[in-house]
MIRONU-98773 format. One record per residue (C-alpha): x negated, y, z; chain; residue number from 1. Coordinates in steps of 0.5 Angstrom, whole numbers. Example, Ala and Ser with C-alpha at 12.3 -4.5 7.8 and 13.67 -1.06 7.14 Angstrom:
# residues 2
pt X -25 | Y -9 | Z 16 | mol A | seq 1
pt X -27 | Y -2 | Z 14 | mol A | seq 2
This chain:
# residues 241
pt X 26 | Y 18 | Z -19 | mol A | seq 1
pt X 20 | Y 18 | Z -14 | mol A | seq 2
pt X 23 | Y 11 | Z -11 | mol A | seq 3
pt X 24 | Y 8 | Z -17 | mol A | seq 4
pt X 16 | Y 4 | Z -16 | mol A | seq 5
pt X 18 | Y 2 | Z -8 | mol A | seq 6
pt X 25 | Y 0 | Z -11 | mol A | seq 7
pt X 21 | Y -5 | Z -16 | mol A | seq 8
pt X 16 | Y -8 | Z -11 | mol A | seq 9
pt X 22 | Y -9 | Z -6 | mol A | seq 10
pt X 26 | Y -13 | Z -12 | mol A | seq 11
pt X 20 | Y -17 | Z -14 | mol A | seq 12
pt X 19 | Y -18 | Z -7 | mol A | seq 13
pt X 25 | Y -22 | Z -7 | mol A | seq 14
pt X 23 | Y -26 | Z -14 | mol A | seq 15
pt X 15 | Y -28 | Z -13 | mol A | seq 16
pt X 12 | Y -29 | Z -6 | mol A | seq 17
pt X 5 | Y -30 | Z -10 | mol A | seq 18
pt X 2 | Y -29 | Z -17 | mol A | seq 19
pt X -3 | Y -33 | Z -22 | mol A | seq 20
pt X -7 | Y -26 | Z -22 | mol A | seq 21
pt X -8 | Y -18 | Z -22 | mol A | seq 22
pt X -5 | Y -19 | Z -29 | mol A | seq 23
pt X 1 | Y -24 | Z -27 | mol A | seq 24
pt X 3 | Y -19 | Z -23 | mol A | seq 25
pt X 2 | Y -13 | Z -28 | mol A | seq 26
pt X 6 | Y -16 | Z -33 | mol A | seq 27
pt X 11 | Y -18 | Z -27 | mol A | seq 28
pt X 12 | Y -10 | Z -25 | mol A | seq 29
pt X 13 | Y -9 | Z -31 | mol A | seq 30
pt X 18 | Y -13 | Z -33 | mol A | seq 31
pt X 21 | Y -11 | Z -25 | mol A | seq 32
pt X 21 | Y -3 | Z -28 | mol A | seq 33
pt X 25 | Y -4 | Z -34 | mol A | seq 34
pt X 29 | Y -9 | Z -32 | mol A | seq 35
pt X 31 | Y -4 | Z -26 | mol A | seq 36
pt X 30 | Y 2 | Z -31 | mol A | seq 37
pt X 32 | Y 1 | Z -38 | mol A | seq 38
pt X 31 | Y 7 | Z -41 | mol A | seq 39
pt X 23 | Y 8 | Z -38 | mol A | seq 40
pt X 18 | Y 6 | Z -43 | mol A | seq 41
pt X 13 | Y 2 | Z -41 | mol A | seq 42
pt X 5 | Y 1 | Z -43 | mol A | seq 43
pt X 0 | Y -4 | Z -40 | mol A | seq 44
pt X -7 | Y -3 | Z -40 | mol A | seq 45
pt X -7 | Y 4 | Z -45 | mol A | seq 46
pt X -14 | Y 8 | Z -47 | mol A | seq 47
pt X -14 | Y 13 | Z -43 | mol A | seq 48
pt X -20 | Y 20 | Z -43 | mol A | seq 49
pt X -22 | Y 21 | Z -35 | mol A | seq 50
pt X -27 | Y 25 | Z -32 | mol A | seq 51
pt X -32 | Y 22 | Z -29 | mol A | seq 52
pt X -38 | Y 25 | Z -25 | mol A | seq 53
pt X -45 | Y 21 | Z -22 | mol A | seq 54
pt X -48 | Y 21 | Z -17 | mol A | seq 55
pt X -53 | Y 25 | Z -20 | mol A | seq 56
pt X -48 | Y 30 | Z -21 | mol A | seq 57
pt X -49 | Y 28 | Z -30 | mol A | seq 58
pt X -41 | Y 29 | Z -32 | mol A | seq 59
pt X -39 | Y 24 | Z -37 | mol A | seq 60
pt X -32 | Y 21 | Z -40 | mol A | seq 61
pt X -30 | Y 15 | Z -39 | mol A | seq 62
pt X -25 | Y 11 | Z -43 | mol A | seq 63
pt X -21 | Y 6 | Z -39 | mol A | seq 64
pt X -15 | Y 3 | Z -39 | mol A | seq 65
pt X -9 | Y 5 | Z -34 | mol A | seq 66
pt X -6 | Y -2 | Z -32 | mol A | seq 67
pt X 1 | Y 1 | Z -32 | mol A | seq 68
pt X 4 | Y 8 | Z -36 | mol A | seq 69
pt X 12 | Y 9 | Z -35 | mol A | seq 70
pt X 15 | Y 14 | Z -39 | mol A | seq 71
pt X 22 | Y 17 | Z -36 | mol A | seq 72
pt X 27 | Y 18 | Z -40 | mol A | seq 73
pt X 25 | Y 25 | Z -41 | mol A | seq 74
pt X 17 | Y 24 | Z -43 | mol A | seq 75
pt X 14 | Y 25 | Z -37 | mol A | seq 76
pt X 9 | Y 19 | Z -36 | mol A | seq 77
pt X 7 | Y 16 | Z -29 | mol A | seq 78
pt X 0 | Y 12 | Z -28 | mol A | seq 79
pt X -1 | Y 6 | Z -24 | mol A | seq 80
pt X -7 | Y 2 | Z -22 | mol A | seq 81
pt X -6 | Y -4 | Z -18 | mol A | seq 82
pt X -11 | Y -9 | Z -15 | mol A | seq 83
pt X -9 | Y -16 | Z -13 | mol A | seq 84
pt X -15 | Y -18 | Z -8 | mol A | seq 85
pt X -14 | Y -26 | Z -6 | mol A | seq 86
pt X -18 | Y -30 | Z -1 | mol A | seq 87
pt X -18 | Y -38 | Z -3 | mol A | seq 88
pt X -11 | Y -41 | Z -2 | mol A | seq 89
pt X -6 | Y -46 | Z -5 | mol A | seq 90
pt X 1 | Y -48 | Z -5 | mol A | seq 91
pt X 7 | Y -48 | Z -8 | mol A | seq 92
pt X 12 | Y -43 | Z -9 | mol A | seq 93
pt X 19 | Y -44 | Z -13 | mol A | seq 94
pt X 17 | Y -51 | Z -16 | mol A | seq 95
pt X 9 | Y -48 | Z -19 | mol A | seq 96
pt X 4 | Y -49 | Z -17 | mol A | seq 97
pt X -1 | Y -44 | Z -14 | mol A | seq 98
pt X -9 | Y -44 | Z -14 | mol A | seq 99
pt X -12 | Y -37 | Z -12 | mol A | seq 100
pt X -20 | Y -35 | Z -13 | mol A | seq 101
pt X -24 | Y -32 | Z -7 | mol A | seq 102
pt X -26 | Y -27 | Z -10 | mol A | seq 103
pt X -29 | Y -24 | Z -4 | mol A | seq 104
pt X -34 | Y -18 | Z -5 | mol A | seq 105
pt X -30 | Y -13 | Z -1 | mol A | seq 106
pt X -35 | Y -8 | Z 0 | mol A | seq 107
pt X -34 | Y -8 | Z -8 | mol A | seq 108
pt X -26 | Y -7 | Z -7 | mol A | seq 109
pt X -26 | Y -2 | Z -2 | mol A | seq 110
pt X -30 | Y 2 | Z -7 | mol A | seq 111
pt X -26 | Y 0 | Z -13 | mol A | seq 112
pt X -20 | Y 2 | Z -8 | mol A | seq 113
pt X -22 | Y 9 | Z -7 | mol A | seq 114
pt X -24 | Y 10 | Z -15 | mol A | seq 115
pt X -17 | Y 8 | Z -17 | mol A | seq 116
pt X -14 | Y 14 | Z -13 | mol A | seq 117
pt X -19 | Y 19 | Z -16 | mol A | seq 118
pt X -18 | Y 16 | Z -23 | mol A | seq 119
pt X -11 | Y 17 | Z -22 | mol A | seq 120
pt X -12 | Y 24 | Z -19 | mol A | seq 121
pt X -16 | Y 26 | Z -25 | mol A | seq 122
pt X -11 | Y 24 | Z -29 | mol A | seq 123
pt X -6 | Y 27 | Z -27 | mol A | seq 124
pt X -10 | Y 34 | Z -28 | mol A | seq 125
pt X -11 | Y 32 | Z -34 | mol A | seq 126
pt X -4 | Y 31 | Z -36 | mol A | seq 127
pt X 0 | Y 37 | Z -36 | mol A | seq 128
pt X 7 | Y 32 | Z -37 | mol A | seq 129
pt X 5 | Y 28 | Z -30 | mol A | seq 130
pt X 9 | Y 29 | Z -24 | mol A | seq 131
pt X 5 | Y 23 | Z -20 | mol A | seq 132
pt X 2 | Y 17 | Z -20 | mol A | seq 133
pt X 1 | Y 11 | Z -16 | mol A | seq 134
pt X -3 | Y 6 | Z -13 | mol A | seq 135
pt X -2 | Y 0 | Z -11 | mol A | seq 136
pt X -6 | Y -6 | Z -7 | mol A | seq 137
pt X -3 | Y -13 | Z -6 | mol A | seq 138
pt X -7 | Y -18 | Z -1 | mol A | seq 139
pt X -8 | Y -24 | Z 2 | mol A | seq 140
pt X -14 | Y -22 | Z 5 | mol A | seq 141
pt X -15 | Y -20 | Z 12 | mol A | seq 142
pt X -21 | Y -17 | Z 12 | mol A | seq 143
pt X -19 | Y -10 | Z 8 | mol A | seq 144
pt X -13 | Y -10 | Z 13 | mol A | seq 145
pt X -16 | Y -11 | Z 19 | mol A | seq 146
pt X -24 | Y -10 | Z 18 | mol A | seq 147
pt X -26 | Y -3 | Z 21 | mol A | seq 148
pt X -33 | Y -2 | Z 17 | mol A | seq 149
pt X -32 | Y 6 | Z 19 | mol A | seq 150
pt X -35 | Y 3 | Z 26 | mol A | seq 151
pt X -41 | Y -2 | Z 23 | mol A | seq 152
pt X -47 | Y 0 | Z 18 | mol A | seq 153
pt X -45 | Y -4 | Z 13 | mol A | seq 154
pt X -46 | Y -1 | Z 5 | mol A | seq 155
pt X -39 | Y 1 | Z 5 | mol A | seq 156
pt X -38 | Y 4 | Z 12 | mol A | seq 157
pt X -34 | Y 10 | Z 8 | mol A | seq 158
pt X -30 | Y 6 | Z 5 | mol A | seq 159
pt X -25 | Y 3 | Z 10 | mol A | seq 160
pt X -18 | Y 1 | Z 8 | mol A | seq 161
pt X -16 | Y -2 | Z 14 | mol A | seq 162
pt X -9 | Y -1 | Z 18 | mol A | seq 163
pt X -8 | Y 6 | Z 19 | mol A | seq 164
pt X -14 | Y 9 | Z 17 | mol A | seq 165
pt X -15 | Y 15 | Z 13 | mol A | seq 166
pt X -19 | Y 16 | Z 6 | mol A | seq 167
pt X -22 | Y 23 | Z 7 | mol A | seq 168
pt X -23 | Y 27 | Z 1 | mol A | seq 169
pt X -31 | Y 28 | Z 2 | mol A | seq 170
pt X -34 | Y 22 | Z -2 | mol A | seq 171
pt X -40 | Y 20 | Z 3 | mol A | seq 172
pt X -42 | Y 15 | Z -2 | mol A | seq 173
pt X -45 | Y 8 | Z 0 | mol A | seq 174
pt X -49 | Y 7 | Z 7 | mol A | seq 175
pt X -56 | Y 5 | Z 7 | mol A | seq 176
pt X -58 | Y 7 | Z 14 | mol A | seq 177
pt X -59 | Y -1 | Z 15 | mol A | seq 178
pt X -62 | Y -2 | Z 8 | mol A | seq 179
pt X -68 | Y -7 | Z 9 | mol A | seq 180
pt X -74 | Y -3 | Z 8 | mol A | seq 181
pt X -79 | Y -9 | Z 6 | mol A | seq 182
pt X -75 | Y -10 | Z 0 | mol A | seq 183
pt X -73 | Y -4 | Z -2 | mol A | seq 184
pt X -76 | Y 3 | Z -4 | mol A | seq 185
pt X -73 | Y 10 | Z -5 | mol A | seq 186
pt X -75 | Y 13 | Z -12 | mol A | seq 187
pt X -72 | Y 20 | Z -15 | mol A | seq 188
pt X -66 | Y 18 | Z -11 | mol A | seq 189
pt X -65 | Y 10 | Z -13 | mol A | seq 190
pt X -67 | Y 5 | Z -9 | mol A | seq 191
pt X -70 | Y 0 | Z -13 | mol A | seq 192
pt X -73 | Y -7 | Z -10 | mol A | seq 193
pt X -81 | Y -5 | Z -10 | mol A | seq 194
pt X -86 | Y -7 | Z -15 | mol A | seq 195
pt X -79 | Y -8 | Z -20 | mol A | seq 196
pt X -76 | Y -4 | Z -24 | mol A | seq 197
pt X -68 | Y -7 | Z -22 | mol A | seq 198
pt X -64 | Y -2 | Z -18 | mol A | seq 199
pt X -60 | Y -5 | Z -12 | mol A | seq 200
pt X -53 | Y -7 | Z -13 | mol A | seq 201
pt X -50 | Y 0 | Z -11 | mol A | seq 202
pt X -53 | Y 4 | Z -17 | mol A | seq 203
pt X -51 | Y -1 | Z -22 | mol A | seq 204
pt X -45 | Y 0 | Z -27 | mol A | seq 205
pt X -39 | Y 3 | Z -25 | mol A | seq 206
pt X -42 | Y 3 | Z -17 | mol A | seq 207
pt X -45 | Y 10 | Z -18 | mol A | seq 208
pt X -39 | Y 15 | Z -19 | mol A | seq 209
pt X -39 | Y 20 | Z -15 | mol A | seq 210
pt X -32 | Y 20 | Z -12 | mol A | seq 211
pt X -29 | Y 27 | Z -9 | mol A | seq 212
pt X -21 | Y 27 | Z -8 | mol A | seq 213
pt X -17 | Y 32 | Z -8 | mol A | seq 214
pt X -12 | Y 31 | Z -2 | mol A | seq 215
pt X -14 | Y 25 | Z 5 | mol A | seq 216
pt X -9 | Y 19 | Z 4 | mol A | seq 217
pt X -6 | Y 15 | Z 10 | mol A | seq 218
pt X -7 | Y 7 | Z 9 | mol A | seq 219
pt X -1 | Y 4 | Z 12 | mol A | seq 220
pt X 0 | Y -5 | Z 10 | mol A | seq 221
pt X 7 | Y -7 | Z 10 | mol A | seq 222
pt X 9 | Y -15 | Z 10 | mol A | seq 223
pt X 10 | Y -17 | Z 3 | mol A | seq 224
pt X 11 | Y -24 | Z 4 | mol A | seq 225
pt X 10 | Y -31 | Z 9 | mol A | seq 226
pt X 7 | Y -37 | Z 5 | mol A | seq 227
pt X 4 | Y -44 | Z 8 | mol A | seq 228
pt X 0 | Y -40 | Z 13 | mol A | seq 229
pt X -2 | Y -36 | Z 9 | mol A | seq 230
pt X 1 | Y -27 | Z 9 | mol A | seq 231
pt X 1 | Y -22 | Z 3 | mol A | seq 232
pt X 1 | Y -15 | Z 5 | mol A | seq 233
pt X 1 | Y -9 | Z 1 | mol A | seq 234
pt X -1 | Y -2 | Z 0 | mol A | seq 235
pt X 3 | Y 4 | Z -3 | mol A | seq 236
pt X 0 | Y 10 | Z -5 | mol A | seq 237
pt X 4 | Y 15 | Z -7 | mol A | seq 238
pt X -1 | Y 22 | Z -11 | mol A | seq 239
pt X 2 | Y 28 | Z -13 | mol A | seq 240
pt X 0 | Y 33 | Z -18 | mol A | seq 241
């Protein structure tokens, strides 16, 4: 049962070496699930209550969709959050033509990454009927694999994905050690540009939960597929109640 999403992947590996987009590839998982596992129920992009907490320590909740819940057949519901990270790139794959996006922003994405473990580690509190859930990041974008941003001071330097890392439990937040201090200045624990009333970009929207987890994951990227010059990679986390 608790392979059934390593199954799936290993399955579609096999079909599709590259999707459109995250919701191709939702939609793509999906379809996978159930054709492996009939008797599951699948639901894509559920409301779903999660407890939130900011920086300021205000707790708040949030309702945000859950990109996919499988039901066993027993009723007990398993949460996936996927992330599809891509640099630009063409190609053709299967006779259909292919034509990703840079989407760049991966201070952003290793943010996102680690709010993603912690969305489904707080569903998975809340959800007395829920064993485990998973998270899941395909790319084609070397610099989550490969960039160490732990050993620079960059605004992420705590978020670090990179091959055989560890997310700690500690949230340590975004790094301003190198923030420009002739453009910025620190006021009740926001930094804002001076003379303006405009937060800098790392308090703004989503970007300032603060992001505590339960447990410390290990980062390990395997192959998913070799096409035209270009390598797809994934990461599998797999987080227990």
């Amino acid at each position: 049962m608790k392979r059934f999403f390593e199954n799936s992947i290993s399955k579609l590996q096999k079909e599709r070496g590259i999707f459109h987009s995250e919701d191709d590839l939702k939609l793509s998982i999906g379809f996978i699930i159930k054709e492996l596992y009939p008797e599951f129920e699948i639901r894509l992009e559920k409301p779903t209550n999660i407890d939130m907490i900011d920086i300021e320590g205000n707790q708040s909740i949030v309702r945000a969709p859950i990109d996919i819940l499988v039901y066993d057949k027993n009723g007990k519901s398993i949460p996936i959050e996927l992330k599809y990270k891509t640099k630009k790139f063409k190609t053709e794959f299967n006779g259909e033509s292919y034509s990703l996006t840079n989407h760049g922003a991966t201070d952003i994405g290793r943010y996102s990454f680690r709010k993603d473990i912690y969305r489904i580690e707080q569903y998975l509190s809340q959800e007395k009927n829920s064993d485990f859930g998973i998270v899941f990041i395909l790319t084609n974008e070397n610099n989550y694999i490969e960039n160490n941003v732990g050993k620079k001071e960059t605004f992420d330097k705590y978020f670090s994905c990179h091959q055989n890392s560890v997310i700690e439990k500690e949230y340590k937040g975004w790094n301003y050690s190198k923030i420009d201090t002739t453009k910025y200045e620190k006021k009740d624990n926001l930094w804002k540009y001076i003379n303006q009333q405009k937060n800098h970009w790392t308090f703004t929207g989503d970007k300032t939960y603060k992001l505590d987890l339960k447990n410390e994951y290990s980062i390990q990227w395997k192959e998913y597929s070799k096409l035209n010059g270009t390598e797809f990679k994934y990461c599998l986390i797999k987080i227990e109640n």
